[in-house]
C-alpha positions as CSV (number, residue, x, y, z in Angstrom):
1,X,0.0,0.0,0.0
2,X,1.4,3.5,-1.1
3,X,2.1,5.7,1.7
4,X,-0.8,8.4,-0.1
5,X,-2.9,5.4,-0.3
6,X,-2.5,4.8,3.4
7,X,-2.8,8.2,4.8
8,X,-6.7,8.2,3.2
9,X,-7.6,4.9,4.8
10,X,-6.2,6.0,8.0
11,X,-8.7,9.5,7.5
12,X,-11.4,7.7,6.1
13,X,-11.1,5.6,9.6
14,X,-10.7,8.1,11.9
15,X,-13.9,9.9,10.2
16,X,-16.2,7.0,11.1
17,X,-14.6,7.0,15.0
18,X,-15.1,10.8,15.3
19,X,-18.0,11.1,13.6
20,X,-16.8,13.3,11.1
21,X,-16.7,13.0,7.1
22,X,-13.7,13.0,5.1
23,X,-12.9,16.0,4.6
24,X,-13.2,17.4,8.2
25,X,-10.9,14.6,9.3
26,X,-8.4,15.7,6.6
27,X,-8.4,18.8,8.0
28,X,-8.1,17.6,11.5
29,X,-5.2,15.3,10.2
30,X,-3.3,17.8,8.4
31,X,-4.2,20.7,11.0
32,X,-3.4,19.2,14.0
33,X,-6.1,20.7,15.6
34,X,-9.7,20.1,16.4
35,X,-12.2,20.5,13.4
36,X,-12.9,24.1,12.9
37,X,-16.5,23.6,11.4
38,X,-18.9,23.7,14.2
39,X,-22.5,21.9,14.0
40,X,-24.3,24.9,14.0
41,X,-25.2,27.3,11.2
42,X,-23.0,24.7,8.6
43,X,-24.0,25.5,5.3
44,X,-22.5,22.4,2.6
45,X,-22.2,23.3,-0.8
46,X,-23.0,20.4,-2.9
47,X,-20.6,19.4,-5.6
48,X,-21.9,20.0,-9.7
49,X,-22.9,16.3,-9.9
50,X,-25.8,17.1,-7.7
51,X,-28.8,17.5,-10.1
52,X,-31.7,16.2,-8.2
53,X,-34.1,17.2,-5.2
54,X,-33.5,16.3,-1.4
55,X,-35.3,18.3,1.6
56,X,-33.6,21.1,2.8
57,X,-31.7,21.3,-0.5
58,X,-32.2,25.2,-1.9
59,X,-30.3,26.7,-4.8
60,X,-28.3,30.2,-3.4
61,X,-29.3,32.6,-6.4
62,X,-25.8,34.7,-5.7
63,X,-23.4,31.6,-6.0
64,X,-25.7,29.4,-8.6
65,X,-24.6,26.8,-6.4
66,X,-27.0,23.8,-4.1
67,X,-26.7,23.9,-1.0
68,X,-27.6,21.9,2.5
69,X,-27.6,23.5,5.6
70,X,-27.3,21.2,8.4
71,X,-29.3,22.1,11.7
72,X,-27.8,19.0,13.8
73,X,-24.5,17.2,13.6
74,X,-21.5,18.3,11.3
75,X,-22.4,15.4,8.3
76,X,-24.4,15.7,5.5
77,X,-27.5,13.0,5.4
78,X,-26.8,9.7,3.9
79,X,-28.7,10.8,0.7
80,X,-26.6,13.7,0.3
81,X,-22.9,12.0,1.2
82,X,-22.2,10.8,-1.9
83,X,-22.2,14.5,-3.3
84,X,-19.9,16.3,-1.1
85,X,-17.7,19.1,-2.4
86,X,-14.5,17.4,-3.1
87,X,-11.1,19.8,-1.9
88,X,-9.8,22.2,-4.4
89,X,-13.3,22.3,-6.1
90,X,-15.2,25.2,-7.2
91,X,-18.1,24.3,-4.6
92,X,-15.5,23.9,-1.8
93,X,-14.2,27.2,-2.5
94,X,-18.1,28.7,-2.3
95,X,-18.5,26.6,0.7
96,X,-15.8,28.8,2.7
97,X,-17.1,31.7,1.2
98,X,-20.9,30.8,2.6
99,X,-19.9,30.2,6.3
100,X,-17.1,33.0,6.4
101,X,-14.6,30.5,6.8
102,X,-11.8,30.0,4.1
103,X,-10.3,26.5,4.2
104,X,-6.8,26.7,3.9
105,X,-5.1,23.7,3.8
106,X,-1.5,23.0,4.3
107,X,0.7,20.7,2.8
108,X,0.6,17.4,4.2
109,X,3.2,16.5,6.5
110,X,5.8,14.3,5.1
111,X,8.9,14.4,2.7
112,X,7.2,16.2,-0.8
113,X,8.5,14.4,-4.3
114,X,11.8,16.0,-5.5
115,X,11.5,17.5,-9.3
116,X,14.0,17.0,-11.7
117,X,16.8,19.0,-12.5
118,X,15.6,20.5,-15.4
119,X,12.2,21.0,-13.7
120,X,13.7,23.0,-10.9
121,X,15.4,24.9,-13.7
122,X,11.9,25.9,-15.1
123,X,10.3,26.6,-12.3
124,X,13.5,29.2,-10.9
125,X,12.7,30.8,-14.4
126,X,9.2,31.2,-13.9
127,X,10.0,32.5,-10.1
128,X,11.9,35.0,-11.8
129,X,9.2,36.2,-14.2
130,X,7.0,37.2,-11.0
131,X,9.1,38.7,-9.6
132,X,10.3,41.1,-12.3
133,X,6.4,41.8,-12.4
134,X,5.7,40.0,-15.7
135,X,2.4,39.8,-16.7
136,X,2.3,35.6,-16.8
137,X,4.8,32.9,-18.0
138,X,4.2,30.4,-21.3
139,X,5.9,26.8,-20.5
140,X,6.1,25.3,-24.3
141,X,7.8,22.0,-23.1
142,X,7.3,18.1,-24.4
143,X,4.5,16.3,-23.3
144,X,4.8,14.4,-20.7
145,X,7.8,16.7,-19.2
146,X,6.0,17.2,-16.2
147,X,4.5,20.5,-16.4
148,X,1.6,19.8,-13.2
149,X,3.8,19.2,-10.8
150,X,6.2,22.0,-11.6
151,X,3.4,24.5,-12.0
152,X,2.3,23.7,-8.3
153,X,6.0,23.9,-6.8
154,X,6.0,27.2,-9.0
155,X,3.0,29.0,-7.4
156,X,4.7,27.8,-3.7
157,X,7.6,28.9,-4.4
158,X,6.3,32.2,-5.9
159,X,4.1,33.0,-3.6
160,X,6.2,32.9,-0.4
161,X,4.8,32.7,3.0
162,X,1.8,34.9,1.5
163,X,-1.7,32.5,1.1
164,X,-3.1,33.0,-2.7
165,X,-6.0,32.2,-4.2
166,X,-5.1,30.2,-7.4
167,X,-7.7,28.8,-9.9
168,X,-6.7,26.0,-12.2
169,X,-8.7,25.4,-15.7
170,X,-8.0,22.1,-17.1
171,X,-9.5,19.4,-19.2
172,X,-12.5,18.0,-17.2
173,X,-10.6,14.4,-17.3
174,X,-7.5,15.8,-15.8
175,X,-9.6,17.6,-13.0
176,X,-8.7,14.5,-10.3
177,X,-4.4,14.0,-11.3
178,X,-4.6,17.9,-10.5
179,X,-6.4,17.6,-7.4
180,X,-4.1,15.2,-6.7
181,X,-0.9,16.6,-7.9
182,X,-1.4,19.7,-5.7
183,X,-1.8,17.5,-2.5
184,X,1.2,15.5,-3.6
185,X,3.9,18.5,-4.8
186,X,2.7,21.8,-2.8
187,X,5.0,23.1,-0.3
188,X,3.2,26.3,1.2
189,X,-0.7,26.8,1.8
190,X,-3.0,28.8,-0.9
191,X,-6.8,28.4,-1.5
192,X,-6.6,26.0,-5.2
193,X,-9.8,25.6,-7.0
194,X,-9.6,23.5,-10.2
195,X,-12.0,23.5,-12.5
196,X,-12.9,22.7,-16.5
197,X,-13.3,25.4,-19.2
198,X,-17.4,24.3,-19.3
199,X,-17.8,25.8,-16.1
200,X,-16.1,28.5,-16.0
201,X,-19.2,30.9,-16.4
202,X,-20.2,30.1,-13.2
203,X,-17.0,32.0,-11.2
204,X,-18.1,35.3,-13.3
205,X,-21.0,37.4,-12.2
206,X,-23.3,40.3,-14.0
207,X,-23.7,43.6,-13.1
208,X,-27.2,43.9,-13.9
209,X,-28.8,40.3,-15.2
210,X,-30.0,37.6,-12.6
211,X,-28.3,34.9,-14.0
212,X,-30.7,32.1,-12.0
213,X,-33.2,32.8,-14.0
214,X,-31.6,32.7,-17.3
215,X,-30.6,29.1,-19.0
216,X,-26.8,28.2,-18.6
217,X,-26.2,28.4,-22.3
218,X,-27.7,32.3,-21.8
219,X,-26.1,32.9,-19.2
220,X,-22.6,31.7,-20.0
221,X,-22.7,33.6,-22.6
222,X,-23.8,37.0,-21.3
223,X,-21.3,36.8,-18.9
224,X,-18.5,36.0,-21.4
225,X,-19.1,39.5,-23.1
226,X,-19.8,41.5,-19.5
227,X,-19.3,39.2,-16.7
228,X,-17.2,39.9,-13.8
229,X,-15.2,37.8,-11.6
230,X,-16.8,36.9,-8.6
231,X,-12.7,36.4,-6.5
232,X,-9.6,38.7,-7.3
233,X,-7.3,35.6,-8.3
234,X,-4.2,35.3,-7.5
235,X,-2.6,33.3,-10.2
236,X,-4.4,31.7,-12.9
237,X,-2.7,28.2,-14.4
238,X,-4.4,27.5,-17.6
239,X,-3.5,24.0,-18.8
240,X,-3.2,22.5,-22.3
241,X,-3.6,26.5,-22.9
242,X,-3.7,25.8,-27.3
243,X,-7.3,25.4,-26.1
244,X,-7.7,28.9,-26.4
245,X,-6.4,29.6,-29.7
246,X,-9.7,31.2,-31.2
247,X,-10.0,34.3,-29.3
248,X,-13.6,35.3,-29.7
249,X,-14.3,31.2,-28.0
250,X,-16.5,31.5,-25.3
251,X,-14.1,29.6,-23.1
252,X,-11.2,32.6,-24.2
253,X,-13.6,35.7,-23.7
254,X,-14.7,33.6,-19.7
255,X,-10.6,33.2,-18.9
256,X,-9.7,36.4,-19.9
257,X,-12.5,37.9,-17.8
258,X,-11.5,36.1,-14.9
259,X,-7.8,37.3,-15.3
260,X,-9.1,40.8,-14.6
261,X,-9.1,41.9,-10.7
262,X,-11.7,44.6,-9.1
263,X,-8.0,46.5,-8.3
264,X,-7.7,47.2,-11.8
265,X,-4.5,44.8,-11.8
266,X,-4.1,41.1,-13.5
267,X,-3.7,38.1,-12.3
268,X,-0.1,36.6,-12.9
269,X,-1.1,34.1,-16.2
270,X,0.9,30.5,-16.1
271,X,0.4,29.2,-19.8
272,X,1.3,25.5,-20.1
273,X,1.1,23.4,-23.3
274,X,3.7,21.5,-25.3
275,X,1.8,22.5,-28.5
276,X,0.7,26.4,-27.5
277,X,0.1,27.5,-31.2
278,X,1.0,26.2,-35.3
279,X,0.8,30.3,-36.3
280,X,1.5,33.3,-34.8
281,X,-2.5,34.3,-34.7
282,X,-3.4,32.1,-32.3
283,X,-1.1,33.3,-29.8
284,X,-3.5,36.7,-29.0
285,X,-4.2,34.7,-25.5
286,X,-0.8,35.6,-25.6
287,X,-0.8,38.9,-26.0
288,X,-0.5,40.6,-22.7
289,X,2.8,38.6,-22.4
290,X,4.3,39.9,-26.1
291,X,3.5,43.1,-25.6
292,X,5.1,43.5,-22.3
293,X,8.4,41.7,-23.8
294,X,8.4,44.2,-26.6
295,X,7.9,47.1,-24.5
296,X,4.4,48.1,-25.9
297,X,0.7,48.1,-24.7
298,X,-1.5,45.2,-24.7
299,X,-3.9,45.5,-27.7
300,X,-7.5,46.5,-26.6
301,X,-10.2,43.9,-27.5
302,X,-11.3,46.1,-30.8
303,X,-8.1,45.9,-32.4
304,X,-6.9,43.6,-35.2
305,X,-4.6,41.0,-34.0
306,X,-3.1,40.7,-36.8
307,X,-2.6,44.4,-37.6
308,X,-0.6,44.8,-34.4
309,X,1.2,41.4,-34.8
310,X,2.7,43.4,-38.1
311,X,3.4,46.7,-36.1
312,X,5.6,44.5,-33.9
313,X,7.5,43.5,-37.2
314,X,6.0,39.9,-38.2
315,X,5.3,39.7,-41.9
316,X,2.9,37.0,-41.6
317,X,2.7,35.7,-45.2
318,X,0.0,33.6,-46.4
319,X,0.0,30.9,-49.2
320,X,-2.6,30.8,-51.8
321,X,-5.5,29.6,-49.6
322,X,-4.6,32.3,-47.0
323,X,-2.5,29.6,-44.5
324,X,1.1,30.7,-42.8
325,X,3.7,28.8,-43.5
326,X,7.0,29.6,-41.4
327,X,9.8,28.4,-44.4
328,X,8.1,31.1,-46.2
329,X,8.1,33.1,-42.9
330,X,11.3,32.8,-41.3
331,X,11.5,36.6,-40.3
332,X,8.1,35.8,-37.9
333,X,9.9,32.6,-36.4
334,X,12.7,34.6,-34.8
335,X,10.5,37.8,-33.8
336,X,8.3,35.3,-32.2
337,X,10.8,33.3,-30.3
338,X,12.9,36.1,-29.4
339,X,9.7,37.6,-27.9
340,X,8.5,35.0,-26.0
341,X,10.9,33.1,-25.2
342,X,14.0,35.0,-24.8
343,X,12.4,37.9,-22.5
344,X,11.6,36.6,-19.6
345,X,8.0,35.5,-20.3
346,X,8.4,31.6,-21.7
347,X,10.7,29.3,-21.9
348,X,10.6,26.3,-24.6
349,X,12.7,23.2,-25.1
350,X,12.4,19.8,-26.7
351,X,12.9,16.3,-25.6
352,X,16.4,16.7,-26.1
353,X,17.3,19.5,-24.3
354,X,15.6,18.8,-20.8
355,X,17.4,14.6,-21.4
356,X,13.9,13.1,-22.6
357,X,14.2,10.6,-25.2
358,X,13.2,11.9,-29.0
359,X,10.1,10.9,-30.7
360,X,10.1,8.2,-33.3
361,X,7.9,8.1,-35.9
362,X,7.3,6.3,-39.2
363,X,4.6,6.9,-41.9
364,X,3.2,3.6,-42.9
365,X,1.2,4.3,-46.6
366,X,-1.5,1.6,-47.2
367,X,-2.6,0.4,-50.3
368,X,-6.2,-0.7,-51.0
369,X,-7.5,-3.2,-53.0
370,X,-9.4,-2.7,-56.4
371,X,-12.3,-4.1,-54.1
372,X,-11.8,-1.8,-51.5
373,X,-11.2,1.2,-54.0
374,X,-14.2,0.6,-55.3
375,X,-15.9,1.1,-52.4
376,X,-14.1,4.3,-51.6
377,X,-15.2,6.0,-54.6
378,X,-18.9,5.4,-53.9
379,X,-20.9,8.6,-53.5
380,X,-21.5,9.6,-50.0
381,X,-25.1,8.3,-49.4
382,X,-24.4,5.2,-51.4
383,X,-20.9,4.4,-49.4
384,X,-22.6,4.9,-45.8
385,X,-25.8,2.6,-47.0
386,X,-23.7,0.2,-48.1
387,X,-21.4,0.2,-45.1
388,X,-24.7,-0.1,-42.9
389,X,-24.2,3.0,-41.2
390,X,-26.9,6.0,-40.5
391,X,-27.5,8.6,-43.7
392,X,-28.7,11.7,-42.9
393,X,-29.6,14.5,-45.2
394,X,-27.1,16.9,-46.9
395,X,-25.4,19.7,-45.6
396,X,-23.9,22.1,-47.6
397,X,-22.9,19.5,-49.8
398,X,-20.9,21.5,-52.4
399,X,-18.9,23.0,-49.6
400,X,-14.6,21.9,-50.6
401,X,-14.2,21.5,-46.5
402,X,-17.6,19.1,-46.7
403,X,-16.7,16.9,-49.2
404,X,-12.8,17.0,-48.3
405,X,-14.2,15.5,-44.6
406,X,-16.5,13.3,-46.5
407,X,-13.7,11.6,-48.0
408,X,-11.3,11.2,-45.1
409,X,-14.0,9.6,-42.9
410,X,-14.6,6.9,-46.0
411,X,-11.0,6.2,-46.1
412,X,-11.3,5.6,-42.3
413,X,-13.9,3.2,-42.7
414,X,-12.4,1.6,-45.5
415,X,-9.3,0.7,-44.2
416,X,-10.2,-1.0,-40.8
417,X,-9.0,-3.8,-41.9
418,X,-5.2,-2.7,-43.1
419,X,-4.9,-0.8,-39.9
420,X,-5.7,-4.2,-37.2
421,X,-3.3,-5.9,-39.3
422,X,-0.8,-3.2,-38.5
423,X,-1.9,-3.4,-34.8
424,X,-2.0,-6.9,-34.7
425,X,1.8,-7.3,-36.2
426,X,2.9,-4.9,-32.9
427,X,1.3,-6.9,-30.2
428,X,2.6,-10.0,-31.9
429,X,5.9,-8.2,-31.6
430,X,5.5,-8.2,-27.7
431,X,4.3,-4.6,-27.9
432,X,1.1,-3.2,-26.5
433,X,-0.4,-0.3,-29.3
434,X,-2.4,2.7,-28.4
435,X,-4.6,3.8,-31.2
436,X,-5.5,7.5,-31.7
437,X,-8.7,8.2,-34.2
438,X,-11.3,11.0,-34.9
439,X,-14.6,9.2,-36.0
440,X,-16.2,7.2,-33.3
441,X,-17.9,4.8,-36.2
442,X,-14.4,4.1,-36.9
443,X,-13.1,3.3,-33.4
444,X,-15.8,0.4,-33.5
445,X,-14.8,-0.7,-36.8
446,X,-11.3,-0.7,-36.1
447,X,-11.6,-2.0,-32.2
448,X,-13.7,-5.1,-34.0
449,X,-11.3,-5.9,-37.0
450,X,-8.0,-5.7,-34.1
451,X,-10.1,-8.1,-31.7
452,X,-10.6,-10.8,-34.6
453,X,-7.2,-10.4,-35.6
454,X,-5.8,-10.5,-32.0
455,X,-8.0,-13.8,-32.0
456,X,-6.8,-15.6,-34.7
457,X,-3.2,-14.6,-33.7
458,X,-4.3,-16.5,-30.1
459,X,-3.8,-13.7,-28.3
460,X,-7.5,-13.4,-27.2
461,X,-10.3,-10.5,-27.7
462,X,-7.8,-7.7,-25.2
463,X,-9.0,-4.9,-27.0
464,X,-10.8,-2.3,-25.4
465,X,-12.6,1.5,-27.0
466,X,-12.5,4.5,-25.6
467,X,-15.2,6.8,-26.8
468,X,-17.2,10.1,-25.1
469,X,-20.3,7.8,-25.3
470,X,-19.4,6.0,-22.2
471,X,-17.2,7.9,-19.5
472,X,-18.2,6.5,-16.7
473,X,-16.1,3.3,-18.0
474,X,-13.5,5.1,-19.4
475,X,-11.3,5.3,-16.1
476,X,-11.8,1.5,-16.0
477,X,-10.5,0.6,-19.4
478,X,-7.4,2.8,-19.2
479,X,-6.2,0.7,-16.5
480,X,-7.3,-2.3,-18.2
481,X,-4.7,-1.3,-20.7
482,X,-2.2,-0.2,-17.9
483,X,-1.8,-3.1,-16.3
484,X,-2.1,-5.8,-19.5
485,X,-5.1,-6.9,-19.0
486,X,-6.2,-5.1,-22.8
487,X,-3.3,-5.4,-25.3
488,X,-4.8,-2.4,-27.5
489,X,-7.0,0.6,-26.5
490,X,-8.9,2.2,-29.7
491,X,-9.5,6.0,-28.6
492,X,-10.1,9.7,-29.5
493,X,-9.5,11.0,-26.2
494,X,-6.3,13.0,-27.4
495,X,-5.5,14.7,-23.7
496,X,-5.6,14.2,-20.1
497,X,-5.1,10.2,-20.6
498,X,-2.0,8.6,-19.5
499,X,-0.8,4.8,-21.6
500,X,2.9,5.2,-21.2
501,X,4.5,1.9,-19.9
502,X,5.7,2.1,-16.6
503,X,3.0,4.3,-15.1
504,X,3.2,4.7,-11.5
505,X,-0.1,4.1,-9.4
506,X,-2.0,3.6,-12.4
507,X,-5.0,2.7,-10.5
508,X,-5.2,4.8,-7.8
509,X,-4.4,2.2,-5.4
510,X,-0.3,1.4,-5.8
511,X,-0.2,-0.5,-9.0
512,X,2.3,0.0,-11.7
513,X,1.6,0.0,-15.5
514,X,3.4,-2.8,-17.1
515,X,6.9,-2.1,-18.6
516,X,5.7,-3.9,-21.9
517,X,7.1,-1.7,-24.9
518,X,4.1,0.8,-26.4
519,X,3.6,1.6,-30.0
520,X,1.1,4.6,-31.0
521,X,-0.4,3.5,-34.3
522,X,-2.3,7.1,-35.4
523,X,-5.0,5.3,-37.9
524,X,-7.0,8.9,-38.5
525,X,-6.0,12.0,-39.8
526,X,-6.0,14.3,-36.5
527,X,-6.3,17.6,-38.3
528,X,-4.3,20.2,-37.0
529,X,-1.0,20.2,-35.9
530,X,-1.8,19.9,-32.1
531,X,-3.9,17.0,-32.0
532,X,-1.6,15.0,-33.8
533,X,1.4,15.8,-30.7
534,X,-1.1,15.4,-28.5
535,X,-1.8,12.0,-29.4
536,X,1.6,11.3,-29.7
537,X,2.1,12.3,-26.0
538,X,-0.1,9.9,-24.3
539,X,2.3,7.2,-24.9
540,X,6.0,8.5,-24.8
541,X,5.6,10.8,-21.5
542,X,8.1,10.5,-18.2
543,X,11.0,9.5,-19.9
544,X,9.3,6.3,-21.7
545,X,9.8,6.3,-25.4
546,X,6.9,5.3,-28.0
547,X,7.6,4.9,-31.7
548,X,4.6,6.7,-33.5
549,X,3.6,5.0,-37.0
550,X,1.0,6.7,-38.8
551,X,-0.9,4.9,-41.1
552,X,-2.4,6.6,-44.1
553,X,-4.3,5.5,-47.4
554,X,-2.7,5.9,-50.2
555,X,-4.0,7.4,-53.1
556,X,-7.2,9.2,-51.0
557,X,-8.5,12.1,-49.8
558,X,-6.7,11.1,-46.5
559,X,-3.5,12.3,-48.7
560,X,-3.7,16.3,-49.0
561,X,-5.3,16.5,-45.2
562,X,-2.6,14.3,-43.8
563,X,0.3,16.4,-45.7
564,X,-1.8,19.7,-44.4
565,X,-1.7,18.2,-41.2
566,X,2.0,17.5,-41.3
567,X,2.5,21.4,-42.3
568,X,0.8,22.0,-39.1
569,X,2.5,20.1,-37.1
570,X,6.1,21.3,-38.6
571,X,4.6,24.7,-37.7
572,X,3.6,24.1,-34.2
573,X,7.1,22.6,-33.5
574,X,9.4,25.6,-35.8
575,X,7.8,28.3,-33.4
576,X,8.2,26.0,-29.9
577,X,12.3,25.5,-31.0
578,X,11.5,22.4,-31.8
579,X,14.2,22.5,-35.3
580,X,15.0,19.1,-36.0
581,X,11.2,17.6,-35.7
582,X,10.1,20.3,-37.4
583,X,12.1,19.9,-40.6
584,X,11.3,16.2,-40.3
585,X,7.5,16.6,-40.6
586,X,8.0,19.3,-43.5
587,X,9.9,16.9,-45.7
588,X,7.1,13.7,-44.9
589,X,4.5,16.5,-45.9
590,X,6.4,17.1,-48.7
591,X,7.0,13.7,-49.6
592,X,3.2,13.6,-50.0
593,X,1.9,16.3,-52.1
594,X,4.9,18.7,-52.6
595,X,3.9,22.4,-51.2
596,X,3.4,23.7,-54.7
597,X,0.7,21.5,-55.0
598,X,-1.0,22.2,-52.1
């Protein structure tokens, strides 16, 4: 039993002695002290997953949150147990507020994890930043580099003896390792809160509108164009931060208007994401931190990003069909790099650099069979009646991006078959493959063509899917993967999901991931550079190398979107430092439709 893993037991058991439930006795176990919540006038917050009715449940129209308030004892009813606020959340956070009394907890007492070398190195940098007053801090390092546990030693180390109120958006699957990771790695006490980008509405407030009486989708958005933040944070982390590369997203307008304090100041920005941006327009999140390395002011919300990108010097020159390229803009590269990243405001490095192995990768073109061709060129309606799947009426079906999509997915379909036998070759090679799609049909197709394979091989049905259609099992087949008890996982979850070999407590509860060798077989084309490194990165992460194959159709549509996808990709990496991956992805792109063509 892990010594984390034995600390809660001992908790959950002295909660059932005292009385108490978890979380008090946490408190008691940490503090040292008797539990400072008293029976009377105790007000719980329930957590979001509450969506039903229980009797002396009432909605609190200034919080938008549900909340009990218990008249005897310091527990919440049996019916309502299951639904307490769980630490660092959102409703925990409101909970304090409520009762007027701010749970602070401090780190656990115990010897805290020691970061690498090169982590400690990043984190001194980003120390540094706050304290020359910067405006935030971009991290553009490798996946699986460890940027969670570096961002929390960060914010300690930043924030000296001082408690701050730090908020945390991350993928709602990643929501737990945070909570987790900030138990594990903090050193200093601070009020966390850790929430997805879905729900961020909820910590802005309106002026003027009564937002409980207005739909969610309503309200979220009204209070994306003139909500207030309802707490003057500290620092804001924002996690996998590419995610707000379209700046007039909902999601972008919320984080930017919770970055803004009643004091007229900021709150210091930590930006982390090994894939922050393919072209220098999607870094306007961004912004504040360029224009306070170049010496300028911030552009205000009305003005052109792109217009001021070129007052700072960038070129930005577009191709034919209006895309940047950076060989044709090598003058945008360096003003970019030397902005961000040699000012005080980033830092970027590849695997190389912080002693991480490189990425492997192979492209893997497969050729279809006159049968199988045949089937590929069917028209649209015919191809998906034939196949057995749904057919729905047309949608703009002239549109170039329509029928370009159209084409990709039937490739997809088509060649199930060639890709199991791909996946099937690995496991046979004592290897167990992770593979990344986009089309959930396909995921089925190709999870039932690997599990007949896998059978004839006699190596048994050990295949499992992972799809949004059923999360409440996704957690459970992950670690059926982790620990060998799946051979392949079949997925399109492209973030937050760990599959590297050698995982430690992969199950929550001590056990290791298997050291057996992974291979990452990408069998759809992930459009956009990001998504493809994402996928990448849920295999060769901690210092575990994964070859990558990707496995394309020959002679299909799948060709112009995979070699566009490649130029994105090469992009992504050219502006994050990343040279030598960079180049290779320009000549594979290249290899398949030369850029003229494109």
């Amino acid at each position: 039993m892990t010594t984390d893993h034995a600390r809660k037991s001992a908790i959950r058991q002295q909660a059932r002695i005292s009385g108490q439930n978890y979380l008090q006795a946490a408190v008691s176990a940490v503090a040292g002290s008797l539990d400072p919540i008293r029976a009377t006038g105790q007000q719980f917050v329930l957590s979001s997953e509450f969506c039903g009715s229980f009797a002396g449940v009432v909605r609190n129209r200034d919080w938008l949150v549900d909340v009990y308030a218990a008249r005897e004892g310091r527990c919440l009813p049996r019916g309502l147990a299951a639904f307490e606020a769980p630490l660092h959340s959102w409703e925990r956070y409101v909970q304090g507020e409520i009762n007027h009394q701010p749970l602070v907890l401090p780190p656990l007492a115990g010897t805290v994890p020691p970061l690498h070398e090169y982590q400690q190195e990043q984190v001194a940098r980003l120390v540094a930043a706050r304290r020359e007053n910067a405006p935030g801090y971009l991290w553009a390092l490798p996946t699986g580099s460890g940027k969670t546990p570096m961002a929390v030693r960060a914010v300690c180390a930043a924030a000296g003896r001082s408690t701050q109120k730090i908020l945390v958006v991350t993928r709602l699957p990643v929501v737990p390792a945070w909570r987790a990771a900030i138990d594990r790695f903090a050193t200093s006490p601070h009020r966390w809160v850790v929430i997805n980008p879905e729900r961020l509405w909820r910590l802005l407030r309106h002026p003027e509108a009564d937002l409980h009486r207005m739909p969610a989708d309503e309200a979220a958005k009204l209070v994306a164009h003139e909500g207030v933040s309802r707490v003057d944070w500290d620092t804001v982390i924002v996690d996998e931060c590419h995610m707000l590369a379209n700046p007039q997203s909902r999601r972008t307008l919320t984080l930017q208007r919770l970055l803004a304090r009643s004091d007229r100041r900021h709150a210091f920005a930590m930006w982390a994401s090994a894939t922050p941006f393919s072209e220098p327009e999607e870094s306007a999140y961004l912004a504040k931190l360029i224009a306070h390395a170049a010496g300028v002011q911030a552009p205000a919300e009305e003005v052109d990003y792109r217009l001021w990108l070129k007052e700072l010097g960038m070129r930005l020159n577009n191709d034919r069909r209006g895309r940047w390229y950076h060989r044709f803009n090598r003058a945008d590269v360096s003003r970019l790099r030397s902005l961000l990243y040699e000012s005080g405001v980033g830092s970027a490095a590849t695997a190389s650099d912080l002693d991480l192995p490189e990425q492997e990768r192979d492209v893997v073109p497969i050729q279809l069979s006159e049968a199988d061709r045949v089937r590929y060129e069917r028209a649209w309606v015919e191809f998906r009646r034939s196949e057995g799947l749904a057919v729905f009426s047309d949608v703009d079906p002239g549109s170039y991006r329509v029928e370009a999509l159209r084409k990709v997915q039937k490739a997809s379909l088509v060649k199930a078959p060639y890709v199991a036998d791909i996946v099937v070759e690995q496991v046979r090679r004592g290897r167990q493959v992770v593979v990344p799609m986009w089309f959930v049909e396909s995921i089925e197709e190709v999870a039932v063509w690997i599990a007949r394979g896998l059978r004839k091989a006699g190596l048994g049905e050990r295949v499992v899917a992972i799809t949004g259609r059923h999360v409440e099992l996704r957690e459970r087949k992950r670690v059926a993967f982790q620990r060998g008890e799946a051979l392949v996982v079949v997925l399109n979850a492209l973030e937050g999901i760990n599959l590297h070999a050698g995982e430690a407590n992969t199950d929550g509860r001590g056990a290791r991931a298997t050291s057996t060798p992974r291979v990452c077989v990408i069998a759809d084309v992930l459009t956009g550079g990001k998504r493809a490194l994402q996928a990448e990165g849920r295999t060769q992460r901690d210092g575990r190398s994964a070859p990558v194959i990707y496995a394309c159709a020959a002679g299909t549509g799948e060709a112009e979107w995979t070699a566009a996808t490649f130029r994105s990709l090469s992009n992504t990496l050219a502006l994050s430092t990343n040279e030598r991956d960079s180049a290779m992805f320009a000549c594979l792109a290249d290899q398949i439709m030369p850029q003229d063509a494109v």
